[in-house]
N, C-alpha and C positions, 0 to 999 in steps of 0.2 A: 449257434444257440438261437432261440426262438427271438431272446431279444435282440438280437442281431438284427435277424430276421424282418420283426418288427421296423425297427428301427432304420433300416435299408430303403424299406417299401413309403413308411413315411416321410422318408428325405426327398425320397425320386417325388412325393407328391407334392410338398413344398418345394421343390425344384420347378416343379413344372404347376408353378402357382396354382394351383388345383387346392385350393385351402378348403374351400367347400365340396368337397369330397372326403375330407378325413372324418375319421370313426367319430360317434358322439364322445366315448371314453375320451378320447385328445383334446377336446373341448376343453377350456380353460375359461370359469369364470370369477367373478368376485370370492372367496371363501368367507362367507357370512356365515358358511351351518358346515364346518367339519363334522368327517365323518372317522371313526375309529372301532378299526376290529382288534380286539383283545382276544386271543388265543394262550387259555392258560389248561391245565388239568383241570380234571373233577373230582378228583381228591386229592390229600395231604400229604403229612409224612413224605416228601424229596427234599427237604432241607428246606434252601431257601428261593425257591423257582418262585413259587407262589408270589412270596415277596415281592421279589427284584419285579417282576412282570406290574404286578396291580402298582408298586410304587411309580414308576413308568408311565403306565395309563394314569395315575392321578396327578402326577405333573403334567400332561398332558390336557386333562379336562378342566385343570385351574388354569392353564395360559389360554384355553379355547371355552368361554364360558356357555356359548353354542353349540355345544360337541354333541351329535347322538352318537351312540355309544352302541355295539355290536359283540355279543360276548360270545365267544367259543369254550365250551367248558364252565363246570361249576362253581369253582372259585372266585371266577373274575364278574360273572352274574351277581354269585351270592352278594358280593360285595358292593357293585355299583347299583345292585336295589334296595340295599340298604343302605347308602351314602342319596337315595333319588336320582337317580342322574339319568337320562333320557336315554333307556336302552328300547332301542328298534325291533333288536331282534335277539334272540338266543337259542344256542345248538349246544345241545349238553349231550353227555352218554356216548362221545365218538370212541370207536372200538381201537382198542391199543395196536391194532395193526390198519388202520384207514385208509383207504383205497382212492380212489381216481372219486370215485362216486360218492363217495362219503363228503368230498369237495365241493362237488359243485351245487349243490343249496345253497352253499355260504357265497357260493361266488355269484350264483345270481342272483342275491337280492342283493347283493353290493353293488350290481351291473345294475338291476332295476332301479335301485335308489338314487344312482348315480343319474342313471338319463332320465328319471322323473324330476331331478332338480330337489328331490328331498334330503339328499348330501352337494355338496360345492368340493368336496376331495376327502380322501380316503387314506387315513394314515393305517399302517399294520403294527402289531406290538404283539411277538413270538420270542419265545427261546432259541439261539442257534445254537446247536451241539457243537463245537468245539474238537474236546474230546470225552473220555470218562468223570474227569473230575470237574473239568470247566463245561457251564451252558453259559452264554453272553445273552443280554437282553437286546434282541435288535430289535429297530424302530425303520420301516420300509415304507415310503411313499410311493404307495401303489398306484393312484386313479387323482385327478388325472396321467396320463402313461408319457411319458417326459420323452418329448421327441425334438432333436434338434430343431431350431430355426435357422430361417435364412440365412443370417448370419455367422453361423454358428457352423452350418456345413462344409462337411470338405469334398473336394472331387472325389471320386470312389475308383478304386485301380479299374473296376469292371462295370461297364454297364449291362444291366442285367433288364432281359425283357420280361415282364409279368404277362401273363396268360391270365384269363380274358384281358384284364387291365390292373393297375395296382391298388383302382379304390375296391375292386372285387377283393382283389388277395387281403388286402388291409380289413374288410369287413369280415372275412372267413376268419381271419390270424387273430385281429383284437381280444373278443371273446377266449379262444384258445389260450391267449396269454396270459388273462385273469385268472382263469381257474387254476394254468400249469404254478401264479405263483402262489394263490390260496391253499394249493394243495401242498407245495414244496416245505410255508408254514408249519400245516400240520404234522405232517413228516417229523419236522424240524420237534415239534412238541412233543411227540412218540418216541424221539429215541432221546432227546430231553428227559423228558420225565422218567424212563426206565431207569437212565443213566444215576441220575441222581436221587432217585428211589435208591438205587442198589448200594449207590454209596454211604445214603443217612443211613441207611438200614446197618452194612457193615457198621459205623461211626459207631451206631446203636449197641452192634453188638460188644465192639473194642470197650465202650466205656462200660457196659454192660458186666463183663468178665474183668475190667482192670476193678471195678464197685464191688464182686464178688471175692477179687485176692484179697483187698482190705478190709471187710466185713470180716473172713475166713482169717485173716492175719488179727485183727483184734478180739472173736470169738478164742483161739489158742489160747492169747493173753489171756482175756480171764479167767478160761477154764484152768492154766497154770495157776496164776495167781490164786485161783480157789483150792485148788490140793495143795499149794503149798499152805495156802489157811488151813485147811483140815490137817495135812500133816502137823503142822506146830501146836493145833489144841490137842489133837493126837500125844503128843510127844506131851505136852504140858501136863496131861491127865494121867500118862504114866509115872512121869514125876512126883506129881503129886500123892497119887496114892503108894509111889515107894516113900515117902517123907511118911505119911501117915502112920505104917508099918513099922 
């Protein structure tokens, strides 16, 4: 996997105390100005995706009262510009089938915000697809990119040579890693949101048709009850006018 990958090449470079050579992304400083991408839909009707995700993000920007705030999607926008809350940036309208490309806007101003010092880290808050009836709310700390320390390392079965060197491979690979996991998010929100679209929808229709038996089951009743009404004055008025007679 890439974060393997990642994660191999930045050990070999805290190995070989080469600290100033790793990616700005690995930078680790004060978090004075978290940063947070919220990735939700742009519309409604999936149950309760919407929900879980903005509740999520708002426990989030109450424990971080610095937070700027990054919205994927219209929901999660609509909301934190009407709560104020310091949104950076916004990407609405991603098409239900999003692509490699559709990703990486979002990944680089997160990359740009990152190495300008205008975010200190970069938390993520996406749906995970599960399965059909469960999405979970993950919460992914994305940036800075969490790479063993010193101490922390272990020997590695193989040592593995980097071509040209590993602060090359590290500066090619970082980038790459960001967007592969911006994008995996989105993904992650596409087959979310379908998922449970499909299911409020059926719910919709189950209560929909069980609303229709009992309307259709209390309709009979009265329409009963009413001829049995007409039958009995029926029946009373023949009575009557044999008495008359």
């Amino acid at each position: 996997m890439l974060s393997d990958v990642v994660e191999s090449v930045s050990s070999s470079l805290v190995e070989g105390e080469l600290q100033e050579s790793l990616h700005p992304l690995l930078e680790r400083r004060p978090n004075n100005t978290p940063g947070l991408l919220l990735i939700t839909p742009d519309r409604g009707l999936c149950g309760g995706l919407n929900t879980n995700l903005i509740r999520a993000a708002t426990l989030f920007v109450a424990s971080h009262p610095n937070a700027k705030v990054i919205c994927v999607g219209r929901k999660g926008n609509d909301f934190f510009r009407r709560t104020r809350a310091d949104v950076i940036g916004t990407f609405l309208k991603m098409p239900d089938y999003p692509t490699y490309e559709d990703a990486l806007p979002i990944a680089r101003l997160i990359m740009e915000d990152y190495t300008a010092g205008i975010i200190d880290s970069l938390t993520v808050i996406y749906p995970r697809y599960v399965n059909t009836v469960i999405q979970r709310t993950e919460t992914l700390e994305l940036l800075p990119v969490a790479t063993p320390t010193s101490t922390e390392t272990t020997p590695h079965a193989v040592d593995y040579i980097y071509e040209p060197d590993p602060a090359s491979v590290l500066n090619t690979l970082m980038p790459r890693y960001v967007e592969i996991q911006v994008y995996r998010a989105v993904l992650e929100l596409a087959a979310s949101e379908q998922s449970a679209r499909m299911v409020a929808m059926r719910n919709a229709t189950d209560a929909a048709q069980e609303m229709i038996l009992q309307l259709t089951l209390v309709r009979n009743k009265l329409r009963q009850e009413q001829i049995t009404k007409e039958l009995l004055d029926i029946n009373g008025g023949v009575e009557a006018m044999a008495q008359a007679q």
